[in-house]
C-alpha positions as CSV (number, residue, x, y, z in Angstrom):
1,X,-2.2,15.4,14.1
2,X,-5.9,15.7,12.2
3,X,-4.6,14.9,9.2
4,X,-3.6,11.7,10.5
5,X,-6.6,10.5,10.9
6,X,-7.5,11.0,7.3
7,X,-5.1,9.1,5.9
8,X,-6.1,6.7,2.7
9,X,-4.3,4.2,0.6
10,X,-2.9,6.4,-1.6
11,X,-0.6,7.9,1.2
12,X,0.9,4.4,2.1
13,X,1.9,4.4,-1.7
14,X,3.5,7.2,-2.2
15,X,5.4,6.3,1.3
16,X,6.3,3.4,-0.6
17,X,7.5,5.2,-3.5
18,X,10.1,7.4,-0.9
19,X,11.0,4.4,0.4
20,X,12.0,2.7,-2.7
21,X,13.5,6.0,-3.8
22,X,15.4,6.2,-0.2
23,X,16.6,2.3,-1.8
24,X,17.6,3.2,-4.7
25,X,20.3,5.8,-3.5
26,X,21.1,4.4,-0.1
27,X,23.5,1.9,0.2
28,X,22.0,-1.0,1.7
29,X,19.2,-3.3,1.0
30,X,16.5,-2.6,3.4
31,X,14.3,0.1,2.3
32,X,12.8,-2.4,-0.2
33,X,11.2,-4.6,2.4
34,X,9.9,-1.2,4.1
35,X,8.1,-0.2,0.4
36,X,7.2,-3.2,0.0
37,X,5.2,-3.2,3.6
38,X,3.9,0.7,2.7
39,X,2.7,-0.7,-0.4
40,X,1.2,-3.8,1.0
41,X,-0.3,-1.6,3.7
42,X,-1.7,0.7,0.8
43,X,-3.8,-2.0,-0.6
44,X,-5.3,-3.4,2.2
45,X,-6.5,-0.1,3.2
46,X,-7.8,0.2,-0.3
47,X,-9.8,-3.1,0.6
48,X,-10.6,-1.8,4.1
49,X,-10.9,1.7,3.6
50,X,-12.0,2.3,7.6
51,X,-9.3,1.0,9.2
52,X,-8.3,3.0,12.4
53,X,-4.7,4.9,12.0
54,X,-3.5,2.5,15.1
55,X,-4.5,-0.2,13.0
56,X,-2.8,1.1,9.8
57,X,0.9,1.8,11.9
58,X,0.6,-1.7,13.6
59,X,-0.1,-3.6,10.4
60,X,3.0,-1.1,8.4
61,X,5.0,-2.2,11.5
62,X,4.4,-5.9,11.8
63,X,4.7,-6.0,7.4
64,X,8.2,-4.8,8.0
65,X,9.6,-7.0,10.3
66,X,8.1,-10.0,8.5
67,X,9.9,-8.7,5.1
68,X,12.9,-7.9,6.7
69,X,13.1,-11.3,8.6
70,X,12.0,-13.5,5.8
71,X,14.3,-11.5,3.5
72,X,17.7,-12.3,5.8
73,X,16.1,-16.1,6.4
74,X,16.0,-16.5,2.9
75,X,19.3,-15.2,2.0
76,X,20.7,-17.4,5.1
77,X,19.6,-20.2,3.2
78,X,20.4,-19.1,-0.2
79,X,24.2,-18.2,0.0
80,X,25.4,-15.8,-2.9
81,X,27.9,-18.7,-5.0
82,X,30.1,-17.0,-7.0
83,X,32.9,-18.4,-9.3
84,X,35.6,-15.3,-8.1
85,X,34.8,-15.6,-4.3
86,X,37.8,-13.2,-3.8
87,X,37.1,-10.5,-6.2
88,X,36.7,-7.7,-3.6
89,X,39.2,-9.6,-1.0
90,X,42.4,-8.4,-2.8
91,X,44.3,-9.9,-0.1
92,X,42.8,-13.2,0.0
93,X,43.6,-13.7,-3.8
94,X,47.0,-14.1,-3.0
95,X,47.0,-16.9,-0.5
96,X,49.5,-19.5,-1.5
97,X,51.4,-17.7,-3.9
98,X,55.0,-17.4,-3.6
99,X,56.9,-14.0,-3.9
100,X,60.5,-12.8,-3.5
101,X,61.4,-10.5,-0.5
102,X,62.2,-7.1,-1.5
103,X,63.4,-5.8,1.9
104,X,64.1,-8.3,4.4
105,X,61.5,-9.2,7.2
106,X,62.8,-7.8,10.4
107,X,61.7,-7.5,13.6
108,X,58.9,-9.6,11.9
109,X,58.2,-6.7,9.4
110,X,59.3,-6.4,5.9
111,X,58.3,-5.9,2.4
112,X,57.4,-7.4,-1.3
113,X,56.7,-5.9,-4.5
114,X,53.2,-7.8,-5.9
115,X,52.5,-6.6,-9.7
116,X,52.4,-3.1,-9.4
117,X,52.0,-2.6,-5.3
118,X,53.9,-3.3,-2.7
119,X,52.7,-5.6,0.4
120,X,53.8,-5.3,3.8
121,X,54.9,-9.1,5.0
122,X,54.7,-10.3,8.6
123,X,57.1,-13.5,9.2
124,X,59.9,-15.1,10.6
125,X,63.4,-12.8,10.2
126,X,64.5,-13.8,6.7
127,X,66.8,-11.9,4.4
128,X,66.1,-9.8,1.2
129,X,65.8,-11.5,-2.1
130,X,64.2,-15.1,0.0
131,X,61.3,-17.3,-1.4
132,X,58.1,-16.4,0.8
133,X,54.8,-18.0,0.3
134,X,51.9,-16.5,1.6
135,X,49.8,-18.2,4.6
136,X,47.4,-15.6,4.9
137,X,46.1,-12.0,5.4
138,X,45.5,-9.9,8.3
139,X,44.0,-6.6,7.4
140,X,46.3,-5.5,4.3
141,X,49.7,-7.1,6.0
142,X,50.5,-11.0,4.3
143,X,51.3,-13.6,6.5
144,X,54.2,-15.4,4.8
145,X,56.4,-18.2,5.8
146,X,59.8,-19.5,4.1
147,X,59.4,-20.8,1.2
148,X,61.3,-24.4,0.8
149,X,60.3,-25.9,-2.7
């Protein structure tokens, strides 16, 4: 573990550059704010060049929980508005809409054909060919009631 003791600023930027590779190919957005604290450690160690290793890991360490928890704070506070809410919620879309029972609903199950897929209904017993509007979505089942209108 010598070589931990010669560590310099340049190594806490090229951490940051794995970590911001790790980003770009991971799936999640948290990496950034642990670059961002590599990078940040980088340059004050480039300011204080004789700062202990402890102090280094500590000051990496404390960096990243402040970017992290400023990041979610801000994003708490900043919602993401979007003007198609439902886009990736294929379910939700359909809320309210009113379809035609293909097979009846029974024993609380049936079915209904939406565009080009078909939709498993949970319901009252109603027959095949009945007006359904749907109340809402559990998983990928609708929850559909009768339809009187």
């Amino acid at each position: 573990m010598e070589w931990l003791e010669s560590l310099v600023f340049w190594h806490w930027w090229i951490l940051a550059g794995v970590l911001l590779i790790i980003e770009l190919t991971a799936p999640v957005f948290f990496f950034l704010w642990l670059g961002m604290a590599a990078a940040a450690t980088g340059l004050l160690m480039l300011v204080f060049p004789g700062m202990a290793v402890e102090v280094q890991l500590v000051l990496f360490a404390v960096l990243s929980i402040v970017a992290v928890i400023a990041w979610r704070r801000y994003r708490e506070a900043r919602p993401v508005v979007s003007d198609q809410p439902n886009l990736n919620r294929r379910g939700q879309q359909y809320e309210g809409r009113v379809f035609t029972l293909d097979r009846p609903i029974e024993n609380g199950i049936g079915k209904i054909t939406v565009d080009d897929s078909t939709w498993r209904v949970k319901g009252p017993d109603l027959p095949a060919g009945a007006k359904v509007r749907v109340a809402g979505v559990e998983g990928v089942v609708f929850v559909v009631e009768p339809f009187t209108g």
